[in-house]
C-alpha positions in Angstrom: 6.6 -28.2 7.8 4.3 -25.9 9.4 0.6 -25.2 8.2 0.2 -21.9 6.9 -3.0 -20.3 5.9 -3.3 -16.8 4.5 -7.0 -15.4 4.5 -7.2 -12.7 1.5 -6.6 -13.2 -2.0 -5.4 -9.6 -3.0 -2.4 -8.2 -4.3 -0.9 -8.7 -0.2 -2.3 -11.7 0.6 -1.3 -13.2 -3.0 2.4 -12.1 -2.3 3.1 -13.3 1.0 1.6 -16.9 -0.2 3.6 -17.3 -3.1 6.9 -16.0 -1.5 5.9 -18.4 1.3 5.2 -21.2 -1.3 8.9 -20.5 -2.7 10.5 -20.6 0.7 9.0 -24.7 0.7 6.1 -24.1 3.2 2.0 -25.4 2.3 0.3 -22.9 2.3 -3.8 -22.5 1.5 -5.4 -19.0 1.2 -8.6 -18.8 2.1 -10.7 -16.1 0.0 -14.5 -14.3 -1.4 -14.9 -12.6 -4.3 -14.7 -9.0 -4.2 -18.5 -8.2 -3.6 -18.2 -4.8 -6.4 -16.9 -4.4 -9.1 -14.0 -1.4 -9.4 -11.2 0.4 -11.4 -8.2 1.5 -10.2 -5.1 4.1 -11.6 -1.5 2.7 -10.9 1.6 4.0 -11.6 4.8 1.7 -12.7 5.9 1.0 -9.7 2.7 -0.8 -8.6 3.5 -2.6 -11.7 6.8 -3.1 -10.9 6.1 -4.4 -7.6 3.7 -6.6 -9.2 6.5 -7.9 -11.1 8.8 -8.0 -7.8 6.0 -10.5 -6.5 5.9 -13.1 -9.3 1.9 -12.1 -9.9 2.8 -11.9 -13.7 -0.9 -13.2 -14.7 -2.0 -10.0 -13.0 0.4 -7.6 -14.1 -0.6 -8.4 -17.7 -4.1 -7.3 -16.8 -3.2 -3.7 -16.4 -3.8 -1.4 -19.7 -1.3 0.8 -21.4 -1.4 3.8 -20.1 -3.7 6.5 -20.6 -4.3 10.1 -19.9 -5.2 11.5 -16.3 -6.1 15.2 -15.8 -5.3 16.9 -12.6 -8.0 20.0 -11.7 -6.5 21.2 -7.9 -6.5 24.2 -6.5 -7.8 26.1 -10.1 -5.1 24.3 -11.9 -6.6 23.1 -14.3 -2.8 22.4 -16.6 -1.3 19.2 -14.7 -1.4 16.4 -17.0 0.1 12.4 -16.8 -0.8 9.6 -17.0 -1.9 6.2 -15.2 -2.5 2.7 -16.2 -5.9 1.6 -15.6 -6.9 -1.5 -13.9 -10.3 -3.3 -13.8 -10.4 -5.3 -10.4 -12.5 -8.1 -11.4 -10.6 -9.0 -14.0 -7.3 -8.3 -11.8 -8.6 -10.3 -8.7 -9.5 -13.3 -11.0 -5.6 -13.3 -12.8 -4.4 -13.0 -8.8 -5.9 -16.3 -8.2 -4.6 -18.2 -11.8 -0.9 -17.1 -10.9 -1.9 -18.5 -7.3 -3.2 -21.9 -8.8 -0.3 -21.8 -11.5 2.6 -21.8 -8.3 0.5 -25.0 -6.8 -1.4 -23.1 -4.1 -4.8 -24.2 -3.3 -7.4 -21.5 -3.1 -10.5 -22.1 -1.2 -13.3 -19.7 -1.9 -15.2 -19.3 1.4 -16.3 -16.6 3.5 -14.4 -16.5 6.8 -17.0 -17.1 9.7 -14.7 -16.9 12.7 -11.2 -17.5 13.7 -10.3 -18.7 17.1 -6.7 -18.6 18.0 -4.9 -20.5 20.8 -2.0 -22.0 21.4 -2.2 -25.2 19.4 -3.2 -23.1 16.5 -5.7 -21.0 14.8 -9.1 -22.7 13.8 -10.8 -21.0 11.0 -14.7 -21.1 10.3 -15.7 -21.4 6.8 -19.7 -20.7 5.7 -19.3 -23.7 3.2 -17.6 -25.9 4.0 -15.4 -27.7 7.3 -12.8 -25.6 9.5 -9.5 -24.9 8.5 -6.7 -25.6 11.5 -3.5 -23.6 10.8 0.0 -23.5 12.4 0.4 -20.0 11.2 -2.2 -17.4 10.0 -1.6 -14.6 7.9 -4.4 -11.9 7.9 -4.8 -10.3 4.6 -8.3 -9.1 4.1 -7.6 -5.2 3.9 -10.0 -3.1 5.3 -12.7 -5.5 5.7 -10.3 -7.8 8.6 -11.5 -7.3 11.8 -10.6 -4.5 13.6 -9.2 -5.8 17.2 -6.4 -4.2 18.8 -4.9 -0.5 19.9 -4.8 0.9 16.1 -4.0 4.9 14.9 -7.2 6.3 13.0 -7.1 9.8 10.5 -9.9 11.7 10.1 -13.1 9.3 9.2 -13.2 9.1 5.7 -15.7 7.6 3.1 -15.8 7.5 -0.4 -18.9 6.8 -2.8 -17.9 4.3 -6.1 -20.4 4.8 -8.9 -20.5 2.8 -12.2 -22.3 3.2 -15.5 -22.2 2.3 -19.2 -21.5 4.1 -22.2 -20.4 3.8 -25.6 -16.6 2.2 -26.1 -13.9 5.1 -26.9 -10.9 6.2 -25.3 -10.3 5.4 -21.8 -8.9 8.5 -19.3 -9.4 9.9 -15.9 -9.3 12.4 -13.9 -9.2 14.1 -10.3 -10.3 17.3 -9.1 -10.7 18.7 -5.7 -14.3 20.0 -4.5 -15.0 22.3 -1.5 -15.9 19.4 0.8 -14.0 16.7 -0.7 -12.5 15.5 -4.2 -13.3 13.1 -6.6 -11.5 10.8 -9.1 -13.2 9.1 -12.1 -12.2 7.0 -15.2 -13.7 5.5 -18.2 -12.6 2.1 -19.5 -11.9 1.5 -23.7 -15.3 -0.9 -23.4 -17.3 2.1 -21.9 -17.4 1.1 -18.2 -17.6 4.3 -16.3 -16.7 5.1 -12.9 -16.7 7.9 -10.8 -16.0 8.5 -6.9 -16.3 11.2 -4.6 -14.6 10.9 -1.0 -15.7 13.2 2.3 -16.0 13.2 5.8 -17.8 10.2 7.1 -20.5 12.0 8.1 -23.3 14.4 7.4 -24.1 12.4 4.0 -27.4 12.0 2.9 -29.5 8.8 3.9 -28.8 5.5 1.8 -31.1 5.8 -0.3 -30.8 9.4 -1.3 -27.0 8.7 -2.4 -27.2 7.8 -5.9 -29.5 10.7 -6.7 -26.9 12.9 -4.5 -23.9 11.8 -6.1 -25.6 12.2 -10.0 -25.9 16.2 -8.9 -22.5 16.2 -7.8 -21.4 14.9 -11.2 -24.0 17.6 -12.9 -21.8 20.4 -11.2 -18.7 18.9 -12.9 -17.0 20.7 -16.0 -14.4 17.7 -15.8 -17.4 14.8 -15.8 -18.7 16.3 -19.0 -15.4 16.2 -20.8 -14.9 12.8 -20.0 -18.3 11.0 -20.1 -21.4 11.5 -21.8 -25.1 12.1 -20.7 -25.3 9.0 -18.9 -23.1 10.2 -16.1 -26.0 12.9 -15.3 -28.3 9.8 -14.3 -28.1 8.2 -10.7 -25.8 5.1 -11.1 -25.1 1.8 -9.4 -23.6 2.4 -6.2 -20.8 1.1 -3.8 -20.3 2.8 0.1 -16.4 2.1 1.4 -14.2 3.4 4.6 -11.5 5.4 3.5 -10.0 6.0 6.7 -6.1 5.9 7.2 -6.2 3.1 10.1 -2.8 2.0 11.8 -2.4 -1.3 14.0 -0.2 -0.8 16.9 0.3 -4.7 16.7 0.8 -6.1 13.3 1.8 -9.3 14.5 1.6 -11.9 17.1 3.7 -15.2 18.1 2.0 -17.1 15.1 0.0 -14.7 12.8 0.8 -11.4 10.8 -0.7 -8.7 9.2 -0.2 -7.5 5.9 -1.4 -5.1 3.2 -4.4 -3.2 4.3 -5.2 -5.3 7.4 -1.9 -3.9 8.9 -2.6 -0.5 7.3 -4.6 1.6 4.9 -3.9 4.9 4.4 -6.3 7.8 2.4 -6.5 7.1 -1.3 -5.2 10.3 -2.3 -1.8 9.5 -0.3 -0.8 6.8 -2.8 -2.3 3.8 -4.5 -3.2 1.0 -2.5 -1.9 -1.8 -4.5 2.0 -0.9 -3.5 1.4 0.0 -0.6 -0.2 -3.4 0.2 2.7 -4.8 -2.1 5.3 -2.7 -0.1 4.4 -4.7 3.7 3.4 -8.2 1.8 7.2 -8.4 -0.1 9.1 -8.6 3.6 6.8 -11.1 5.1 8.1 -14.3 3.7 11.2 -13.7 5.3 9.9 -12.2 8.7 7.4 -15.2 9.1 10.2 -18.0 7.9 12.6 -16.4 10.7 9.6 -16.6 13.2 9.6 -20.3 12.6 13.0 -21.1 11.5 14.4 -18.9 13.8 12.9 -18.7 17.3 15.6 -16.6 19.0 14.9 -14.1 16.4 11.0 -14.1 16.5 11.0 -10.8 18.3 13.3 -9.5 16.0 11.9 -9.9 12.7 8.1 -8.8 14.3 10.3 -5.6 15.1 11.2 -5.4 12.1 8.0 -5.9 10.8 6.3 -3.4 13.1 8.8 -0.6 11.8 8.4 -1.0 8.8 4.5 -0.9 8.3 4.9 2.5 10.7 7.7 3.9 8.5 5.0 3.1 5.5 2.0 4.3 6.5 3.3 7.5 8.1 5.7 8.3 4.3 2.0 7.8 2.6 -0.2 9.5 5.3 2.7 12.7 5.1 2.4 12.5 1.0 -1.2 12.9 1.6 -1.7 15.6 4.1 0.6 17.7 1.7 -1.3 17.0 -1.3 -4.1 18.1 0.6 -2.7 21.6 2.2 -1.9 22.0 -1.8 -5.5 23.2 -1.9 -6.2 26.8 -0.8 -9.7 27.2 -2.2 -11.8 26.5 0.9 -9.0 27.0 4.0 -11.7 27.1 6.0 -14.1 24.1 5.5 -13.6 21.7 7.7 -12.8 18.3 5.1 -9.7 20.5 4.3 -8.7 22.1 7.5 -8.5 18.6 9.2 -6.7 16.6 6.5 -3.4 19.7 6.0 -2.3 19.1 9.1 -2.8 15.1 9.8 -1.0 12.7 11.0 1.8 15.7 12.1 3.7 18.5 11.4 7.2 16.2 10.5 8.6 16.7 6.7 8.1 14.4 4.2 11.5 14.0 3.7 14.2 15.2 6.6 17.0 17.7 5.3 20.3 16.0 5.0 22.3 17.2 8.2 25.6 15.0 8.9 25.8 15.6 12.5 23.2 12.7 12.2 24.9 10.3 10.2 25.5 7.1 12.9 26.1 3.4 12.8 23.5 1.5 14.6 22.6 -2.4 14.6 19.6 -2.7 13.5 17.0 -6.0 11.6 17.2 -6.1 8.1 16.6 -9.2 5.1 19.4 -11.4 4.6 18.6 -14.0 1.9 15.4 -15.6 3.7 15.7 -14.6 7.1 15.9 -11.6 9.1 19.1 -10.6 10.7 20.5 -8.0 12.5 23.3 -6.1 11.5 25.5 -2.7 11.1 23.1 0.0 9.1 23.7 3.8 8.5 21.0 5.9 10.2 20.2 9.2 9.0 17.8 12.0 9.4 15.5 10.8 6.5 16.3 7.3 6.5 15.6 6.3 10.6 15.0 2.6 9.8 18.8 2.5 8.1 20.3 2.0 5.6 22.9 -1.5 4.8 23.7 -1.6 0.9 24.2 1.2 -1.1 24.1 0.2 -4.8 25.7 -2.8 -3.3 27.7 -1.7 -1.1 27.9 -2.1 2.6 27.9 1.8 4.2 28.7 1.1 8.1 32.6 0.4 7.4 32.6 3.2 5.1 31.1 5.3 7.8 32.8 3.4 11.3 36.1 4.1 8.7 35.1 8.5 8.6 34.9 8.3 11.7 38.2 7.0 12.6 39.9 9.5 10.4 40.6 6.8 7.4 38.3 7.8 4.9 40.8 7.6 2.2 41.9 4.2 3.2 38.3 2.8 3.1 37.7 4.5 -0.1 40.9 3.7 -1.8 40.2 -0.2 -1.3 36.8 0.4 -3.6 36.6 -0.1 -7.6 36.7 3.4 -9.2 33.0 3.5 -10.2 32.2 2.6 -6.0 34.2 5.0 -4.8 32.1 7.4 -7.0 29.1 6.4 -5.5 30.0 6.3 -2.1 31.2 9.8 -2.4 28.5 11.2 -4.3 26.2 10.0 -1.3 28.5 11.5 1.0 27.8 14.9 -0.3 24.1 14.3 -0.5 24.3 14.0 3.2 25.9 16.6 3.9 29.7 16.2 4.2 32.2 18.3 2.9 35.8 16.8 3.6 
C-alpha cells in the first residue's frame, strides 16, 4: 500500500488521516505543538462535523454552551450563543483519537520537504527523514506559501490572555472604527481578548501589549465581561488573518487541506469547519488518485472546485457581515473589506431557466466518480441526491414533457419532496 504522510495534526490534517486510516492505507502524521495557547467559539455544526470525522475525544472537549453578545453597528440587542473551546486541550484530544485509531504521531518540526518523483522526503529537526509516497499538507496558515494563491485585504489579529477569578464563561464581539474584536472568558478564569486590523500601521512589537490594554480600557463590553485585570497589558500572540486562496490545491502525489488550501477572515465563519468542510472529501479524492489513475485529474478537479466554492461562500458571508457596519463608511478597514472578494450574492435567486443536467465529479462510496448532477444558479458545483434521491432523471424527465410519469413512479412522501424543490426553484407547472 502506498506510504502516506500527512504533516499537521489539526482538526484537517486529523480528518484526512483517519478517513485515510479507514480506507486501509499507513498513514503517519507528522506534527508540533501549537506554539500559544487559544480559545475559540464554535457553533454545532463544527461540532457536528467533528462528529462526521470520528474525532469524538475532541468533540468531548468543547463546553456547553454559553452566552455571546453581539455590539455591531450600535446594536447592542443580538444575543446567542457559542460553545467555547480551549485549543490546548482540543489539540492534545486530536492526537488521543489519532493514537486510539492506530496512527503513529511523530512530534517534530518540519525542516524541509523535497518532492520528486520517487516521492517526497521530509526533514525532521529531531529526528531521521521521513520518505512518503503521498503527502498531505495540513499545517494551516503556517505551510509554506508556494504557488499562484488569491489574497484579501492583509489582515492581522492580536490574541491576548490573562487570569482572573473562576465564574461564568461568555463572549463577545463588537466592531471598532478600525477593526473589531472578539473576547471570551473561560469557567477557570482564563481570559482572552483579540482585536483584528489592517496589517499595517500597528504600533512597534513592543508597544503592542501596552496598545492593545488601551484598546480594551475604551471597551464598555470588556468591562461587563472581565474584571480589572483586563485593563493591564497581557501576554501576547501576533497572527495573519488574511483570506489566502491556492490556485493549486493539489499535485500528482500531494494535497492541500484545511487552512493550507485556504483560510478565509475569522469573521466569515469559524475555522474549525471550514478546515473540516475540505479535510472530509479528501480520503476519497486521494484513494481515487491512487486507486484510480484514469481518474486522478478528475477527483483533483473536484477537489479544486470545491475548496473555491468554499472559500468564496465564507469570504461572501464575510464581506456582508462587514458592509453590516455603517458607523465609519469611510475608514479604510471597512471600505476595503464591504466590497471583497466581489460584488456576486451570497446566495443566487432561484431562476429555472437555469435548471440543467450536467456530468459532473462527485463521491461515490470511496472514490470519486463522475456522473449526472442538477446545476442551478445557487448550487454551480451540482447537485446528485436530493434527500436520497437522484434529481437528473427527474429533471432529463421535465424536460421531455413526462414529469408526471417520473413523478408517479416515486413513493408518496418523494414525490413531495421532489415537488416542493421544484417550486423552490422556480417552476410553476
Amino acid at each position: 500500500m502506498t506510504d502516506i504522510v500527512v504533516l499537521g495534526a489539526g482538526p484537517a490534517g486529523a480528518g484526512v488521516a483517519l478517513g485515510l486510516k479507514r480506507l486501509g492505507y499507513p498513514v503517519r502524521v507528522v506534527s508540533e505543538w501549537r506554539r500559544f495557547a487559544a480559545v475559540e467559539g464554535v457553533s454545532q455544526r463544527v461540532l457536528d462535523g467533528l462528529r462526521q470525522a470520528g474525532l469524538h475525544r475532541a468533540l468531548a472537549c468543547a463546553a456547553a454552551p454559553s452566552p455571546r453578545r453581539v455590539l455591531w453597528n450600535g446594536d447592542g440587542q443580538s444575543i446567542n450563543q457559542e460553545c467555547l473551546l480551549d485549543r490546548p486541550r482540543f489539540d492534545a484530544a486530536i492526537r488521543e483519537d489519532l493514537r486510539e485509531a492506530g496512527i503513529e504521531v511523530l512530534e517534530a518540526r518540519v525542516l524541509k520537504v523535497e518532492g520528486s518523483d520517487a516521492g517526497h522526503l521530509i526533514q525532521l529537526d529531531s529526528r531521521e527523514p521521513l520518505r512518503a509516497d503521498f503527502l498531505v499538507e495540513a499545517r494551516g496558515r503556517s505551510a509554506p506559501l508556494a504557488g499562484g494563491r488569491l489574497r484579501g485585504p492583509e489582515t492581522l489579529s492580536l490574541l491576548n490572555q490573562w487570569q482572573e477569578a473562576p465564574g461564568h464563561p461568555g463572549s463577545a464581539v463588537e466592531s471598532l472604527p478600525d477593526g473589531w474584536a472578539w473576547m471570551a472568558r473561560l469557567a477557570d478564569g482564563r481570559c482572552y481578548w483579540q482585536i483584528t486590523q489592517d496589517a499595517g500601521g500597528l504600533p512597534p512589537k513592543d508597544q503592542l501589549p501596552d496598545y492593545c490594554a488601551r484598546r480594551r480600557a475604551e471597551s464598555a463590553l470588556v468591562r461587563e465581561l472581565f474584571g480589572d485585570a483586563a485593563l493591564q497589558p497581557a501576554s501576547l500572540h501576533a497572527r495573519s488573518s488574511t483570506a489566502i486562496l491556492f490556485h493549486e490545491a493539489s499535485g500528482p502525489s500531494w494535497l492541500r487541506v484545511g487552512d493550507a488550501a485556504m483560510a478565509v477572515d475569522p469573521l466569515s465563519g469559524n475555522g474549525i469547519f471550514q478546515s473540516l468542510s475540505s479535510a472530509l472529501q479528501a480520503p476519497a479524492v486521494i484513494n481515487t488518485m491512487l486507486q484510480r489513475p484514469d481518474r486522478a485529474e478528475l477527483a483533483r478537479q473536484f477537489h479544486q472546485r470545491r475548496v473555491e466554492h468554499l472559500f468564496l461562500r465564507f469570504a461572501r458571508t464575510g464581506r456582508d457581515f462587514y458592509a453590516l457596519e455603517q458607523r465609519w463608511p469611510e475608514q479604510p478597514f471597512w471600505c476595503d473589506r464591504r466590497t471583497w472578494p466581489d460584488a456576486d450574492p451570497m446566495h443566487a435567486p432561484a431562476d429555472f431557466s437555469q435548471v440543467r443536467v450536467a456530468r459532473a465529479p462527485v463521491i461515490h462510496g470511496e472514490l470519486i466518480e463522475e456522473v449526472e448532477v442538477v446545476v442551478t444558479a445557487d448550487q454551480p458545483l451540482g447537485i446528485w441526491h436530493l434527500q436520497g434521491i437522484e434529481l437528473a432523471p427527474i429533471i432529463t424527465a421535465l424536460k421531455r414533457g413526462e414529469l408526471n410519469q417520473a413523478l408517479a413512479a416515486l413513493p408518496e412522501p418523494q414525490r413531495r419532496t421532489v415537488q416542493g424543490w421544484l417550486l423552490s426553484q422556480g417552476y410553476r407547472p
